[in-house]
PDB file of N, CA, C and O in Angstrom:
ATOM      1  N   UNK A   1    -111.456  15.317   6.684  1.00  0.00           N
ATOM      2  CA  UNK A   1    -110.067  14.901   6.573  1.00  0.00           C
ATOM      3  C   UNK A   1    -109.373  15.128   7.910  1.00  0.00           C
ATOM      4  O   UNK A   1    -109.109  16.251   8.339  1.00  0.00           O
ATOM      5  N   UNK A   2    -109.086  13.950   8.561  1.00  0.00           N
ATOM      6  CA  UNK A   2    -108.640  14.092   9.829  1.00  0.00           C
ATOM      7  C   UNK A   2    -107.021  14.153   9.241  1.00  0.00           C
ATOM      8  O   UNK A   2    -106.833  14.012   8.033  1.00  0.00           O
ATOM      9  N   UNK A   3    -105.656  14.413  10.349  1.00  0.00           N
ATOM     10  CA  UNK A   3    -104.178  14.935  10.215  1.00  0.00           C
ATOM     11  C   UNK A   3    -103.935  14.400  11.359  1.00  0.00           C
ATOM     12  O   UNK A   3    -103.527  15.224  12.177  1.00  0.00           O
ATOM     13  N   UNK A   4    -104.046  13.075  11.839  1.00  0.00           N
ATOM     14  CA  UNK A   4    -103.471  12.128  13.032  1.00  0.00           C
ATOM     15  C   UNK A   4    -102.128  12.911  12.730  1.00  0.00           C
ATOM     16  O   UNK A   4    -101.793  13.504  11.705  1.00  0.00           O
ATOM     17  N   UNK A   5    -101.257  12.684  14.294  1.00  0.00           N
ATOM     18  CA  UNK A   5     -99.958  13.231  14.086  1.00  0.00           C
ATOM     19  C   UNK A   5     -99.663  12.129  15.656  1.00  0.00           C
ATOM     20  O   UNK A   5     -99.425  12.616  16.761  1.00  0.00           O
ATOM     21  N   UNK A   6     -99.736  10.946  15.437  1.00  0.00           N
ATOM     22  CA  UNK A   6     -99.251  10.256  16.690  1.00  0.00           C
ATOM     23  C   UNK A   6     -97.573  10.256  17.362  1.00  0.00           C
ATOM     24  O   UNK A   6     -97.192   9.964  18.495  1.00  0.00           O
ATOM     25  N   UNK A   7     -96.873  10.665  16.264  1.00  0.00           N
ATOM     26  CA  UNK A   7     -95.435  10.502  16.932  1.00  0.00           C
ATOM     27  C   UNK A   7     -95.410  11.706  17.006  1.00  0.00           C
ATOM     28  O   UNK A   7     -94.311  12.008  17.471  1.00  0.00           O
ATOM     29  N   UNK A   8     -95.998  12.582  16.813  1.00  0.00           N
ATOM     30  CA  UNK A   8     -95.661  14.072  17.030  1.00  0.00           C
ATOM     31  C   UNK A   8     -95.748  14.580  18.433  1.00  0.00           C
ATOM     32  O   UNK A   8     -96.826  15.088  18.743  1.00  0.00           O
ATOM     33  N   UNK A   9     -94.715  14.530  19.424  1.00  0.00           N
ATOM     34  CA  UNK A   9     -95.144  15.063  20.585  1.00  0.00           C
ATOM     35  C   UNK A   9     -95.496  16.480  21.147  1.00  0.00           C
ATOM     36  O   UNK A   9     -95.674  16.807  22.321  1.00  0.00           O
ATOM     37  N   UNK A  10     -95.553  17.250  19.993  1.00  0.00           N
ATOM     38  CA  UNK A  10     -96.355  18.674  20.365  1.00  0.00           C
ATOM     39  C   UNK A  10     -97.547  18.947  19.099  1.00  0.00           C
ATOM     40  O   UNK A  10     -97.823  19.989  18.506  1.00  0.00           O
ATOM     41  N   UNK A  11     -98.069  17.668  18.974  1.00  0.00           N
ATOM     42  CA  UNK A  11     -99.534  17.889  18.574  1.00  0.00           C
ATOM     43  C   UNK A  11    -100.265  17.798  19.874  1.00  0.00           C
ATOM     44  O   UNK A  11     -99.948  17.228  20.918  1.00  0.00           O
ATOM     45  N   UNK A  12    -101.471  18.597  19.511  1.00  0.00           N
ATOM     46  CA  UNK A  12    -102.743  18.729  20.903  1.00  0.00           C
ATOM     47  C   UNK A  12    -102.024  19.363  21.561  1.00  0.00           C
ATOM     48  O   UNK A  12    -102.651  19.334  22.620  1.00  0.00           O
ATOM     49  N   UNK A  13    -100.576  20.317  21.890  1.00  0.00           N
ATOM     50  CA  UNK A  13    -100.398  20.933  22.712  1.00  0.00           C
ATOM     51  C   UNK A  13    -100.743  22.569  22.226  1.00  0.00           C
ATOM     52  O   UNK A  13    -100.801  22.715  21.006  1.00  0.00           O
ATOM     53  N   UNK A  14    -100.919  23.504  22.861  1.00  0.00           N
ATOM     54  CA  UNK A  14    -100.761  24.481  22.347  1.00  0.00           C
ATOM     55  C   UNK A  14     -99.681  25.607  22.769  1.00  0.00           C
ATOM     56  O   UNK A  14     -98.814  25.308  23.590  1.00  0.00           O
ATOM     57  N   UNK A  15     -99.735  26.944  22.188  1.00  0.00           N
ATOM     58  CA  UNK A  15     -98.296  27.396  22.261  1.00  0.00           C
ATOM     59  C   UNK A  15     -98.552  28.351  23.679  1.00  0.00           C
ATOM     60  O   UNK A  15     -97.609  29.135  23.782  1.00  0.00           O
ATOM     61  N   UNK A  16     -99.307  28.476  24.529  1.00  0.00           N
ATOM     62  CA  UNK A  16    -100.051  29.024  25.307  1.00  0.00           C
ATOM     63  C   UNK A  16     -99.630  28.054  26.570  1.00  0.00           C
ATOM     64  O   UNK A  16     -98.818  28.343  27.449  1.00  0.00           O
ATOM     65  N   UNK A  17    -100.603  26.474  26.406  1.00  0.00           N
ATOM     66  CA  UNK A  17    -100.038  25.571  27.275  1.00  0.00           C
ATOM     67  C   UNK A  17     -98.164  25.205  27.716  1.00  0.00           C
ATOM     68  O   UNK A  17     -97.632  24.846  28.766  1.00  0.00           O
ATOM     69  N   UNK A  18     -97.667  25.486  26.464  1.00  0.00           N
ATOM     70  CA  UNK A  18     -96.061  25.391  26.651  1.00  0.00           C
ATOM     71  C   UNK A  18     -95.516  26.033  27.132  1.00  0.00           C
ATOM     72  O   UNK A  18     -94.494  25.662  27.710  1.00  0.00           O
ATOM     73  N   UNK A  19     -96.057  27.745  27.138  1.00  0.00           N
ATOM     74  CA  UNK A  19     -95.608  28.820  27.989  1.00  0.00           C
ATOM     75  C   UNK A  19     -95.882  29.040  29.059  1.00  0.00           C
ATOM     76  O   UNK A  19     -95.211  29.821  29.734  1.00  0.00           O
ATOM     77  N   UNK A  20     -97.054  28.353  29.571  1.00  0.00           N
ATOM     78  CA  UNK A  20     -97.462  28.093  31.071  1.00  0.00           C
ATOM     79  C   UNK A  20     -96.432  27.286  31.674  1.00  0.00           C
ATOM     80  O   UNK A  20     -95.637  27.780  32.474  1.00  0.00           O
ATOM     81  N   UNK A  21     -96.394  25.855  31.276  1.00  0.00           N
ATOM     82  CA  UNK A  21     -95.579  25.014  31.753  1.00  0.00           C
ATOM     83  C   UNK A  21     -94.180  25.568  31.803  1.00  0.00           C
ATOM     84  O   UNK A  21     -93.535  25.665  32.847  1.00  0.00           O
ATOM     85  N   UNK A  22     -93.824  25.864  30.823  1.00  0.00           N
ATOM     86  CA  UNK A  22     -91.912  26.762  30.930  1.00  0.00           C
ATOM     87  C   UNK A  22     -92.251  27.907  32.052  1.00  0.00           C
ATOM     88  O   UNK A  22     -91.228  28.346  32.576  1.00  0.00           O
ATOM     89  N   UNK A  23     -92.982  28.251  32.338  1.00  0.00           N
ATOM     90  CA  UNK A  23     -93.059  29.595  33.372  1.00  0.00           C
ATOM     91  C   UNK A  23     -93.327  28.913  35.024  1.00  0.00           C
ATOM     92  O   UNK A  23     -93.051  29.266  36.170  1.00  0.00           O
ATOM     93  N   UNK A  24     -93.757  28.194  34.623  1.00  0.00           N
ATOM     94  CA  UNK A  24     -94.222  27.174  35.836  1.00  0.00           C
ATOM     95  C   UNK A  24     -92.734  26.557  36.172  1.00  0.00           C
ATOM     96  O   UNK A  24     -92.337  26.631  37.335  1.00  0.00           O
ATOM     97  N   UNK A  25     -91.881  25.928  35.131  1.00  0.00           N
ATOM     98  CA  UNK A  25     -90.919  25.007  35.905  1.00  0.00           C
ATOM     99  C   UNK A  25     -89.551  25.997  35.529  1.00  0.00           C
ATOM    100  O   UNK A  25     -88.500  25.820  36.147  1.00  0.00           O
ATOM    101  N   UNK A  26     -89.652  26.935  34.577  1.00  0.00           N
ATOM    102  CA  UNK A  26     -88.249  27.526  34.951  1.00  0.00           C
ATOM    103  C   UNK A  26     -88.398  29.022  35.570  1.00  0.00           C
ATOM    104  O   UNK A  26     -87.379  29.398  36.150  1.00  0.00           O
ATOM    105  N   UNK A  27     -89.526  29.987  35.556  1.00  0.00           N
ATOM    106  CA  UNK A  27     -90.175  31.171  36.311  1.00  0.00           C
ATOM    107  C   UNK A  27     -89.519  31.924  34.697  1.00  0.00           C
ATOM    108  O   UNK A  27     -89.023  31.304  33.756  1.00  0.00           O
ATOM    109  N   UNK A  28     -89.773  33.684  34.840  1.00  0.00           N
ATOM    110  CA  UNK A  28     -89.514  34.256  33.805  1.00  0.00           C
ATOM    111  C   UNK A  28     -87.800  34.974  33.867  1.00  0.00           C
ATOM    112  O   UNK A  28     -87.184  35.548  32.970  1.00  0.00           O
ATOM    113  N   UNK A  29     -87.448  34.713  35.066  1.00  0.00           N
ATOM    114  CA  UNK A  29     -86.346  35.125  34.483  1.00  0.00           C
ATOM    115  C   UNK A  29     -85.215  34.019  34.398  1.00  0.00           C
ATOM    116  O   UNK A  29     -84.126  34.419  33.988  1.00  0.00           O
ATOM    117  N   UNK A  30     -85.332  32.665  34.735  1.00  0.00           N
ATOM    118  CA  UNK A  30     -84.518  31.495  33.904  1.00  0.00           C
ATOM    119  C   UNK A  30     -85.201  31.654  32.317  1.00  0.00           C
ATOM    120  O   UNK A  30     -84.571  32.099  31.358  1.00  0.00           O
ATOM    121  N   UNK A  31     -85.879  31.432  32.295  1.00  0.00           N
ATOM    122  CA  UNK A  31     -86.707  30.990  31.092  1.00  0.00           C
ATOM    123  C   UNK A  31     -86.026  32.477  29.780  1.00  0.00           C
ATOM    124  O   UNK A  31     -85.776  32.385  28.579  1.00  0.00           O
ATOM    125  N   UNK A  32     -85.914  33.933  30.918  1.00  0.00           N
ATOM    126  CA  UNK A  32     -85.428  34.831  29.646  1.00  0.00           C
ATOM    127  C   UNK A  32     -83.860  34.801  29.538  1.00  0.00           C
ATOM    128  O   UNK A  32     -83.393  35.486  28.628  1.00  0.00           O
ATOM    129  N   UNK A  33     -82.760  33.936  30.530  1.00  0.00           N
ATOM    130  CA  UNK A  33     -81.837  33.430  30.846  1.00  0.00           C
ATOM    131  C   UNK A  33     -81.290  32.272  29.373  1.00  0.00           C
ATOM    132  O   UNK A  33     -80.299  32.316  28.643  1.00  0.00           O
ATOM    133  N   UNK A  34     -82.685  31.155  29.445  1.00  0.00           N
ATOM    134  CA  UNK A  34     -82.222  30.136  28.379  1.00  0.00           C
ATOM    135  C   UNK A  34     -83.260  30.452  26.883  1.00  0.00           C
ATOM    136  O   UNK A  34     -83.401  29.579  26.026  1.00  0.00           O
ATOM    137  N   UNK A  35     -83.838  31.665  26.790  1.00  0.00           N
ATOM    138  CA  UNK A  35     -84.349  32.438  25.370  1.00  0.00           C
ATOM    139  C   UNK A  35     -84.317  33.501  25.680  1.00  0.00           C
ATOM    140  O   UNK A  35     -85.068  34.133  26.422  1.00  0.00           O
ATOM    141  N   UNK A  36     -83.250  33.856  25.018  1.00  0.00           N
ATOM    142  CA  UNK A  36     -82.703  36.022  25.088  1.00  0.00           C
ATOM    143  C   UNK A  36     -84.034  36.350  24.283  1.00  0.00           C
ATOM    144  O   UNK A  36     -83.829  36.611  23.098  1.00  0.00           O
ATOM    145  N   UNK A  37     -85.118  36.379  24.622  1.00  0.00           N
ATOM    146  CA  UNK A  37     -86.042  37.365  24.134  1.00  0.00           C
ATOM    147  C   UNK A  37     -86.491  38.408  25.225  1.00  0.00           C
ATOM    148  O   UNK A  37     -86.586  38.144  26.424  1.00  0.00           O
ATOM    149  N   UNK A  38     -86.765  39.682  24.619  1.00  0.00           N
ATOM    150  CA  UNK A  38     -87.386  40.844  25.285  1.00  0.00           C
ATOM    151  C   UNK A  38     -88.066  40.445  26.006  1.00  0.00           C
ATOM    152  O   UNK A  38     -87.804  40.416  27.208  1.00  0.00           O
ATOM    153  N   UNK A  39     -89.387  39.919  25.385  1.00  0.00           N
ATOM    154  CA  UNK A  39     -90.664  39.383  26.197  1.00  0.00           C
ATOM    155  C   UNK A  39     -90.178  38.740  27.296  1.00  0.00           C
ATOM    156  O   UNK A  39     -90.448  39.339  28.337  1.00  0.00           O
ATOM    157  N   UNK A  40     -89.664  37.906  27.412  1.00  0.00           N
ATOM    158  CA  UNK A  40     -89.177  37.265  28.731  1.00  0.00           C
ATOM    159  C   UNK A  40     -88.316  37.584  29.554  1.00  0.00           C
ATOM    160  O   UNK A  40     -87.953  36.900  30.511  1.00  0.00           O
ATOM    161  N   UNK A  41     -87.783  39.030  29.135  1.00  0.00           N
ATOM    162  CA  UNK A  41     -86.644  39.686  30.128  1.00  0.00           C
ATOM    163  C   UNK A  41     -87.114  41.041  30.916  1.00  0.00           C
ATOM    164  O   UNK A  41     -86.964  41.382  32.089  1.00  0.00           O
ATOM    165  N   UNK A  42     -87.546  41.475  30.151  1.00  0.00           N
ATOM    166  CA  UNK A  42     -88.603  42.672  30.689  1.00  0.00           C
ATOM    167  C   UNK A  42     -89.691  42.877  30.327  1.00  0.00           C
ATOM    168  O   UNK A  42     -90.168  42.824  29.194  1.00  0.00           O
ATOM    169  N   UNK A  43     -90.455  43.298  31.965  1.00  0.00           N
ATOM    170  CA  UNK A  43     -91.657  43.088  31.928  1.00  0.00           C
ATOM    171  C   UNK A  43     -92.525  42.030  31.068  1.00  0.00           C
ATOM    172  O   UNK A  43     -93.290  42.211  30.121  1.00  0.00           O
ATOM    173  N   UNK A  44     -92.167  40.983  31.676  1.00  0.00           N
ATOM    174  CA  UNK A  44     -93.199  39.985  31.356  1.00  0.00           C
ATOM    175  C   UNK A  44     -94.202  39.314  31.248  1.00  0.00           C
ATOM    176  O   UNK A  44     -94.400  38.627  32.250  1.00  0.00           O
ATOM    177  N   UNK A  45     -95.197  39.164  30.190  1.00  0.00           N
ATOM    178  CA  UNK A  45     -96.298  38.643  30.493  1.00  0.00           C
ATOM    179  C   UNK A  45     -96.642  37.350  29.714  1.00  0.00           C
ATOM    180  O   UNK A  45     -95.975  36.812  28.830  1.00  0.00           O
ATOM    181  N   UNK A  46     -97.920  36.943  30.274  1.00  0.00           N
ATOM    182  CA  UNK A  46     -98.572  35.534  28.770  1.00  0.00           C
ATOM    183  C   UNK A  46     -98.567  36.342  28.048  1.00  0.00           C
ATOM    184  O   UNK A  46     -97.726  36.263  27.153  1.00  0.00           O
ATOM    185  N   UNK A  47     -99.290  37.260  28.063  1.00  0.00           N
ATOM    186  CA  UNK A  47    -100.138  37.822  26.685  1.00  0.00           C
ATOM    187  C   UNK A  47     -99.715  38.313  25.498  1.00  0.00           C
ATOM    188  O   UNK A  47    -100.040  38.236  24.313  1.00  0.00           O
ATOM    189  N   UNK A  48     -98.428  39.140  26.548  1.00  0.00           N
ATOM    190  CA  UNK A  48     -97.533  39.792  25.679  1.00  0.00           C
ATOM    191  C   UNK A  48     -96.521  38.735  24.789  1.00  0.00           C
ATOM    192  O   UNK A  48     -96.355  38.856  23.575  1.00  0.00           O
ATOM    193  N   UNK A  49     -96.031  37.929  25.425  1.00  0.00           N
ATOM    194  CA  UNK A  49     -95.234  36.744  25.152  1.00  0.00           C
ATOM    195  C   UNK A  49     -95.881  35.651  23.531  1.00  0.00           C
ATOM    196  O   UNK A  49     -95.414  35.234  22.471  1.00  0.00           O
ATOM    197  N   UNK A  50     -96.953  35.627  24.150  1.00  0.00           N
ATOM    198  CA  UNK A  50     -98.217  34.785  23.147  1.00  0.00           C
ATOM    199  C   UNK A  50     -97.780  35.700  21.760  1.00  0.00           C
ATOM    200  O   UNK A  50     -96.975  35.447  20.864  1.00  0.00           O
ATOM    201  N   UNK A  51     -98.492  36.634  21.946  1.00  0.00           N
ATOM    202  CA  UNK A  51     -98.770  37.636  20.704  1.00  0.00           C
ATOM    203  C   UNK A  51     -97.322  37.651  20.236  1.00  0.00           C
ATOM    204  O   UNK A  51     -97.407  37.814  19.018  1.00  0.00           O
ATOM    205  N   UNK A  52     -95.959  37.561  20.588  1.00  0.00           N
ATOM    206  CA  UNK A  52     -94.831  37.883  20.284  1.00  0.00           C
ATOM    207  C   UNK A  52     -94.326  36.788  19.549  1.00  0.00           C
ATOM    208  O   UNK A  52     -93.709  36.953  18.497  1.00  0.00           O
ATOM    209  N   UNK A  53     -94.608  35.414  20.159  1.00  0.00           N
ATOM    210  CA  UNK A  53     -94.390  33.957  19.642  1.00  0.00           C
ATOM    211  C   UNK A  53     -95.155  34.003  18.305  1.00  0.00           C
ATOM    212  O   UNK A  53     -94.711  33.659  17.210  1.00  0.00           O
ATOM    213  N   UNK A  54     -96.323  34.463  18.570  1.00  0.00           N
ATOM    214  CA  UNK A  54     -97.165  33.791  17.097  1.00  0.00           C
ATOM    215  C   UNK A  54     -96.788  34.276  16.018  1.00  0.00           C
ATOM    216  O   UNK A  54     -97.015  33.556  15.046  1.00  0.00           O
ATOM    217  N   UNK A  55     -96.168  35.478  15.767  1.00  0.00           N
ATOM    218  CA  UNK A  55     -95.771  36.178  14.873  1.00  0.00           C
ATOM    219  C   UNK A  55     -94.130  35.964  14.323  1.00  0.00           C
ATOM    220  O   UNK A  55     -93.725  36.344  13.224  1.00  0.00           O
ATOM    221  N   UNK A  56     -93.391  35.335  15.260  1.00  0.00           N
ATOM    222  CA  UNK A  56     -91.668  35.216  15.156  1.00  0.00           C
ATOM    223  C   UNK A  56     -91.297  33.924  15.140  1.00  0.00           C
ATOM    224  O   UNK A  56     -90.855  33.464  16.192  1.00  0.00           O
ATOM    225  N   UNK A  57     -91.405  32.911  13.759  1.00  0.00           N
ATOM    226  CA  UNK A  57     -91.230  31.434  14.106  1.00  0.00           C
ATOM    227  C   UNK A  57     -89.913  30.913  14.486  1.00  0.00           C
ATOM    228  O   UNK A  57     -89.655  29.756  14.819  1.00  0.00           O
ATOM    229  N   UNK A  58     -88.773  32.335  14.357  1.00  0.00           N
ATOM    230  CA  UNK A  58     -87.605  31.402  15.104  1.00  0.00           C
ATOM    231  C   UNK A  58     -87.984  31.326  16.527  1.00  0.00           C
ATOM    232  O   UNK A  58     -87.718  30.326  17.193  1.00  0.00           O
ATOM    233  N   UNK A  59     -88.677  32.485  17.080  1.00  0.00           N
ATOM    234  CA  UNK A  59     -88.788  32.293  18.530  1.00  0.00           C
ATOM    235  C   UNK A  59     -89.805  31.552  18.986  1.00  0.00           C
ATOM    236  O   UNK A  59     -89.585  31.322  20.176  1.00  0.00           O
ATOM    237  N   UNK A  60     -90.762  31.085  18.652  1.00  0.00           N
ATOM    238  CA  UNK A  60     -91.760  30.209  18.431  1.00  0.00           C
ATOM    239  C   UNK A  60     -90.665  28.624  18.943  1.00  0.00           C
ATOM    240  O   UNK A  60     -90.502  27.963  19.969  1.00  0.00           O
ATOM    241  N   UNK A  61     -90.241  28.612  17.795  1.00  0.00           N
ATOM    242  CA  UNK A  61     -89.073  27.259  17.555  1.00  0.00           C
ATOM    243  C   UNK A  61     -88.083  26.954  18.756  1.00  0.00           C
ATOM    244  O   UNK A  61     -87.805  25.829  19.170  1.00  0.00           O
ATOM    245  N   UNK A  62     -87.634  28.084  19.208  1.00  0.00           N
ATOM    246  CA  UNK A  62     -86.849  27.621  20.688  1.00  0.00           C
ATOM    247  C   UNK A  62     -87.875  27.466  21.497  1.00  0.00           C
ATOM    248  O   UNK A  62     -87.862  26.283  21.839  1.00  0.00           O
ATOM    249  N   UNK A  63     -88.638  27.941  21.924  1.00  0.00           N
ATOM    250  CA  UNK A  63     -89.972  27.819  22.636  1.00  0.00           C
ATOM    251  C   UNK A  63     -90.157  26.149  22.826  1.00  0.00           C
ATOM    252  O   UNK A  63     -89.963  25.408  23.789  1.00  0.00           O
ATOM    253  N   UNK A  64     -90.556  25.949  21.650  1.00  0.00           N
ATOM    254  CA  UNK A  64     -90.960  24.582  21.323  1.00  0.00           C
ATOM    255  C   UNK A  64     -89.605  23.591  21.911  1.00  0.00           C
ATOM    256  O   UNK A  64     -89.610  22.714  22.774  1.00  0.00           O
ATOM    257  N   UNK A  65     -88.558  24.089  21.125  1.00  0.00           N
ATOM    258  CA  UNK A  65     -87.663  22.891  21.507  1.00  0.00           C
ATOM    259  C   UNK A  65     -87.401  23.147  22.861  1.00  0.00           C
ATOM    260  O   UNK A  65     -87.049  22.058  23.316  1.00  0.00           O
ATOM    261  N   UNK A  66     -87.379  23.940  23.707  1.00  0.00           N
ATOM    262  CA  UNK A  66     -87.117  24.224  25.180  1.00  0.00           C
ATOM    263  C   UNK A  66     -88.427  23.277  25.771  1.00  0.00           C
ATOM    264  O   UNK A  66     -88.108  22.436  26.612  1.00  0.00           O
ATOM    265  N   UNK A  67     -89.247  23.322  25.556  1.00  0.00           N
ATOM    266  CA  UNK A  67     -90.446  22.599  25.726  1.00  0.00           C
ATOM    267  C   UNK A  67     -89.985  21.110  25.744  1.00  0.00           C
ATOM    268  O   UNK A  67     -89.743  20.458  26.759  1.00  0.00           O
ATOM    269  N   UNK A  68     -89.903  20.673  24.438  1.00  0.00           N
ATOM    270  CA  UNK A  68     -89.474  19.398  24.300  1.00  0.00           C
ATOM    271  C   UNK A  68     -88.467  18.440  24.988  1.00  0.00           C
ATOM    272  O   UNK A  68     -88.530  17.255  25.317  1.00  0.00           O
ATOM    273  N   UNK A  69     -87.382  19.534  25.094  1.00  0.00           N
ATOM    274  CA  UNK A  69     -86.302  19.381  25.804  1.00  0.00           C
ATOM    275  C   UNK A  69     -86.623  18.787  27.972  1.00  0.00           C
ATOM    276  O   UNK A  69     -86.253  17.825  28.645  1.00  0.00           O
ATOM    277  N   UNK A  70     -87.365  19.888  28.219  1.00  0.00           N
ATOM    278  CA  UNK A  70     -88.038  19.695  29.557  1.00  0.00           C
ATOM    279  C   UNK A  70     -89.037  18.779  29.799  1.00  0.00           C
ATOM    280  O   UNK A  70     -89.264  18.676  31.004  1.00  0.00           O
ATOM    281  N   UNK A  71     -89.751  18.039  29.063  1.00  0.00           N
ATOM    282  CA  UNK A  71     -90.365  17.561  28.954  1.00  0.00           C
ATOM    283  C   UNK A  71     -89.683  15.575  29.073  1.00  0.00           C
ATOM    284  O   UNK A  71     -90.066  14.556  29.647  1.00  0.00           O
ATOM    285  N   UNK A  72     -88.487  15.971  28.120  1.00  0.00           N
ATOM    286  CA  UNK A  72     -87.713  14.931  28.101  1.00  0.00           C
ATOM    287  C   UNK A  72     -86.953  14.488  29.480  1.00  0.00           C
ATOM    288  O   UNK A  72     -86.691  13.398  29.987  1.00  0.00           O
ATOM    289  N   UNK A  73     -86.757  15.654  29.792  1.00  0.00           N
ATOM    290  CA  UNK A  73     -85.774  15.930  31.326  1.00  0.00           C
ATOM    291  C   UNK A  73     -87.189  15.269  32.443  1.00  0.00           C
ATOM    292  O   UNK A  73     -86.921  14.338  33.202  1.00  0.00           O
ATOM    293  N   UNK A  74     -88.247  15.705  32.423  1.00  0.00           N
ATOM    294  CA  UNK A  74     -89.388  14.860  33.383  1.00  0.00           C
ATOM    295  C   UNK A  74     -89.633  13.350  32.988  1.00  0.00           C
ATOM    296  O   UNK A  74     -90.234  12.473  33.609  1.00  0.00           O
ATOM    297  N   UNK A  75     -89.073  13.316  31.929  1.00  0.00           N
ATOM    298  CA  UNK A  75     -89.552  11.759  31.492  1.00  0.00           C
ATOM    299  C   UNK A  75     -90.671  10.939  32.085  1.00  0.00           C
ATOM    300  O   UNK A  75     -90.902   9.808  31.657  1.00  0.00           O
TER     301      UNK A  75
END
């Protein structure tokens, strides 16, 4: 049973790849600037960040839409 998701533009991405890219185009302290989370304000890491996302789906959810959002902005 395949789950095509063609209009979905954060299928095939993962939540790992999104946090690269947001760290890449806004660094960690815009990025803990436009999501007041810990993880991204002090002492920051992937790893720590990862493990923090997977567990907290509101913060997960800005993640994503910050993603989406930048993504839109590169058009």
């Amino acid at each position: 049973m395949t789950t095509e998701q063609p209009k979905n533009p954060l299928h095939g991405v993962t939540l790992a790849t999104m946090l690269d890219e947001l760290v890449a185009h806004y660094g960690w302290e815009a990025l803990g600037r436009e999501i007041e989370i810990r993880c991204f304000t002090h002492d920051p890491s992937t790893a720590s960040s990862l493990k923090f996302l997977r567990r907290t789906p509101w913060a997960r959810e800005r993640v994503e839409s910050l993603y989406l959002y930048m993504k839109r902005r590169q058009g």
